[in-house]
Structures are given as structure tokens and as C-alpha cells.
C-alpha positions as CSV (number, residue, x, y, z in Angstrom):
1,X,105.4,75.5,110.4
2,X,108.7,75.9,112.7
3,X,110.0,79.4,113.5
4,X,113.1,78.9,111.7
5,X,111.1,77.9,108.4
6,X,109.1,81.1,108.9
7,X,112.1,83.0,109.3
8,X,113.5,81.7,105.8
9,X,110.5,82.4,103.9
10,X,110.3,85.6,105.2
11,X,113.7,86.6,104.7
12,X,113.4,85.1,101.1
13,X,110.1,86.9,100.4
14,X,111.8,90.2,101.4
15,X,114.9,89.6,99.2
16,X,112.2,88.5,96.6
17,X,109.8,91.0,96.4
18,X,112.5,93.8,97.0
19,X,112.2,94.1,100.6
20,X,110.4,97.0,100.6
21,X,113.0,99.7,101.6
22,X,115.8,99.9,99.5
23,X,119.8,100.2,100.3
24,X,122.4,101.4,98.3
25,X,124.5,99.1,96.3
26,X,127.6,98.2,97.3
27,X,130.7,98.9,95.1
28,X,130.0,99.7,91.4
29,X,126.7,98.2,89.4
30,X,127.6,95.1,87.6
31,X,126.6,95.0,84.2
32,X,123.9,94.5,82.9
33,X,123.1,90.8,82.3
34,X,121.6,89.9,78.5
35,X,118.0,89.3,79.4
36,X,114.9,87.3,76.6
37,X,112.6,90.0,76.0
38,X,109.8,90.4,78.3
39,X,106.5,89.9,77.4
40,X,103.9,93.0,76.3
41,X,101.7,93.3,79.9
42,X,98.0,92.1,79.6
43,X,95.8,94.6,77.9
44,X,94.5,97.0,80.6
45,X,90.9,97.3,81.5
46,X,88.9,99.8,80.6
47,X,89.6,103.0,82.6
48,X,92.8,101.9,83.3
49,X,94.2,104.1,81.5
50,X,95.3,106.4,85.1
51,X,97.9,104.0,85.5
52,X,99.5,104.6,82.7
53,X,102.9,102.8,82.0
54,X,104.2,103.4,85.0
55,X,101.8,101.3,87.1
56,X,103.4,98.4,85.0
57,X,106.9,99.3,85.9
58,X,105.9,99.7,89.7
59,X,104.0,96.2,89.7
60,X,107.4,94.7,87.9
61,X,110.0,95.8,90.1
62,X,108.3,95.3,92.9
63,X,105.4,92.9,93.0
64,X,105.8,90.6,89.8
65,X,108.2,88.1,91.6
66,X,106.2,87.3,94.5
67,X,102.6,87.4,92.5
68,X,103.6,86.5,88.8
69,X,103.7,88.6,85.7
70,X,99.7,86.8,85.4
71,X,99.3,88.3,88.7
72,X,98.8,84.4,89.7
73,X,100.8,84.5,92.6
74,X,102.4,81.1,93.6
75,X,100.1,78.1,94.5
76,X,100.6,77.6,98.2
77,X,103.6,80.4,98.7
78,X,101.6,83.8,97.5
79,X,98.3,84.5,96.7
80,X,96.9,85.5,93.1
81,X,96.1,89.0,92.4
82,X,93.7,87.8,90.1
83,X,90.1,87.6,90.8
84,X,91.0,88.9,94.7
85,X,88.3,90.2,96.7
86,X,91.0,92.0,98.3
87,X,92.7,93.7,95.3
88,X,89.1,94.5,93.9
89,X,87.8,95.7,97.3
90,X,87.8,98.3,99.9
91,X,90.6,100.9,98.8
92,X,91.4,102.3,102.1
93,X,92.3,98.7,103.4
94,X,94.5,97.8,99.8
95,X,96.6,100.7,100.4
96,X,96.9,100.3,104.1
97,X,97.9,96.7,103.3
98,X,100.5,97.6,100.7
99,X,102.0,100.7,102.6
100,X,102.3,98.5,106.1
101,X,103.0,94.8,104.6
102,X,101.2,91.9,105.6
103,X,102.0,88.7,108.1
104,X,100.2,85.6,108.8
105,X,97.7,83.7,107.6
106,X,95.4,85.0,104.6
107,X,92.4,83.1,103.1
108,X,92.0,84.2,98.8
109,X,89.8,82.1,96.5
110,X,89.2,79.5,99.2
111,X,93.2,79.1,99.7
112,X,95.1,79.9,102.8
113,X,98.4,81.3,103.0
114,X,100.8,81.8,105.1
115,X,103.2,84.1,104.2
116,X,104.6,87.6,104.5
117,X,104.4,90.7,102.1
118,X,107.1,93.5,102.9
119,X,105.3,96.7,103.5
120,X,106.0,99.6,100.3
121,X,106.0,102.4,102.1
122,X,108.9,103.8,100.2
123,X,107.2,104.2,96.9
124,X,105.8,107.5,96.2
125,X,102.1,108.2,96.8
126,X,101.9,108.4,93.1
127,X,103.6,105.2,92.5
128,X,101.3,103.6,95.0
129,X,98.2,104.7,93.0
130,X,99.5,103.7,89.7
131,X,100.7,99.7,90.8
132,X,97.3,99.3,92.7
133,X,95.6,101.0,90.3
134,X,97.0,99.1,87.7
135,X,96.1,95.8,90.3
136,X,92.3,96.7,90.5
137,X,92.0,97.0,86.7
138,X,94.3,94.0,85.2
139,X,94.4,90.0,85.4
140,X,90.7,90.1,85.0
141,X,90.4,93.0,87.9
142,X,87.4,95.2,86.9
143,X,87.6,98.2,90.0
144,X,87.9,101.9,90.3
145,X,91.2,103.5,90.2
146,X,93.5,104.8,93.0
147,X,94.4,108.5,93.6
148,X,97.7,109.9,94.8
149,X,95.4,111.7,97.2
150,X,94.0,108.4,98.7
151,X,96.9,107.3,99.7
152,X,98.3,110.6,101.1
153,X,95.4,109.9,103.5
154,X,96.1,106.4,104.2
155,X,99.7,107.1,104.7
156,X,99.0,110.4,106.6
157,X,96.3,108.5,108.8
158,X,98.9,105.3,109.5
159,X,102.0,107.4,109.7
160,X,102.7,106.0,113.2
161,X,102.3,102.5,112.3
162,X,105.3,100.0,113.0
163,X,104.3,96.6,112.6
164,X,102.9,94.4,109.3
165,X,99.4,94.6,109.4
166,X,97.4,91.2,109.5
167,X,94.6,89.9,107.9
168,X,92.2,90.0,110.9
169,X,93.0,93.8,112.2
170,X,92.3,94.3,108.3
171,X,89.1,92.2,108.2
172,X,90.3,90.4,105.5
């Protein structure tokens, strides 16, 4: 893949995915556009219940574009959330991954990918634990919540961290 091509998707996953850091709006908000109703969320797993509705918000206004509403992702752009080793794994590393973003190349269900994720660092700690606890225990994800306080310690632990993480420094 050229550097130019990387550039595009990259600038088209940030504008996608929300970029991560937000910027005010310029001039006054449009209004608001008439929308289809969105579909009810998938039935949360047992235990789930920690993330609460607000895990769901987090995960659509800031991870549904890039990895689907199925949690999916999109076949050769972005990998599923579903059934990932990564999302169902260590804690420590999800929430590393998620505050810091992620570049390069990533294997998930025997697929590479090649893309990048913009780091979330803005969220709040508790709207960090409720989107990746809602992660670990959705589209057929079956692992143990996340806590505010974990990712305090992540964050707290990475606080001087500039750069995307990638998949090899997380042992992915």
C-alpha cells in the first residue's frame, strides 16, 4: 500500500470513527437530520449488566462506524469485534489499546489488517469501562467486565505515551 493511500485511510478512519479528540463545532449546529429508527442493541450477556445503557451509547458514537452495529467490523478495512481474542482477552492491553489507538498491521480470526484506530483517550475512565465492558460481553463476547479503576491505572501507567500503539509492542 503507497503512503498516500495510507494517509487517506487514516485520515478517513479518524473522521469515521470520530477521531478520537473532539473540536468544537464551527458556527451554530445544523439541525437535526430525520433519521429511520435504529435498531434495539443485541441482548447483553449475562453480567453485562455494569455497562448499563451507557456502554451502548459510547460504542455508538464512537466505535459502531468503524466496527458495525454487529460489531463485525468491515471485511478487509476493520476487524470484527466479535469472537476477538483481543476484545475477550487481557484487560490491561484492551484498554491500553483503546486509550493509545492502534497502527499497522493486526492479525483477528486468521485476517490481517492494515489499518489505524484513533486512540480514545478523551472518554472518561468511566466511559471507557462501560464501551469495553460492553465489548467483552456482546456480539457473542462472553468476558469479565471493566472497572473505572482499571483504567485509571492504565491511563495513569501510559500517561506519557505519544504514539499509536502497535500490535507487536502489544503482543497481539
Amino acid at each position: 500500500m503507497n503512503i498516500s493511500r495510507l494517509a487517506m485511510i487514516a485520515a478517513l478512519a479518524g473522521a469515521a470513527c470520530g477521531g478520537g479528540e473532539r473540536a468544537a463545532p464551527a458556527g451554530p449546529p445544523a439541525p437535526p437530520a430525520a433519521q429511520p429508527p435504529a435498531a434495539a442493541p443485541a441482548p447483553a450477556a449475562p453480567g453485562a449488566a455494569a455497562a448499563g445503557p451507557s456502554g451502548v451509547a459510547v460504542f455508538q458514537r464512537t466505535c459502531q462506524t468503524c466496527h458495525q452495529a454487529t460489531g463485525q467490523g468491515m471485511p478487509g478495512t476493520f476487524p470484527p469485534l466479535a469472537g476477538s481474542h483481543i476484545a475477550t482477552g487481557d484487560k490491561s492491553r484492551l484498554i491500553r489499546l483503546a486509550l493509545h489507538g492502534l497502527q499497522g498491521p493486526i492479525t483477528v480470526a486468521g485476517r490481517t489488517y492494515n489499518n489505524v484506530m484513533p486512540p480514545w483517550k478523551s472518554l472518561s475512565d468511566d466511559d471507557m469501562a462501560a464501551v469495553l465492558t460492553y465489548v467483552r460481553s456482546n456480539f457473542g463476547n462472553s468476558a469479565d467486565a471493566v472497572t473505572a479503576a482499571e483504567v485509571a491505572r492504565e491511563r495513569a501507567a501510559t500517561a506519557s505515551r505519544t504514539t499509536m500503539w502497535t500490535a507487536r509492542e502489544l503482543g497481539i
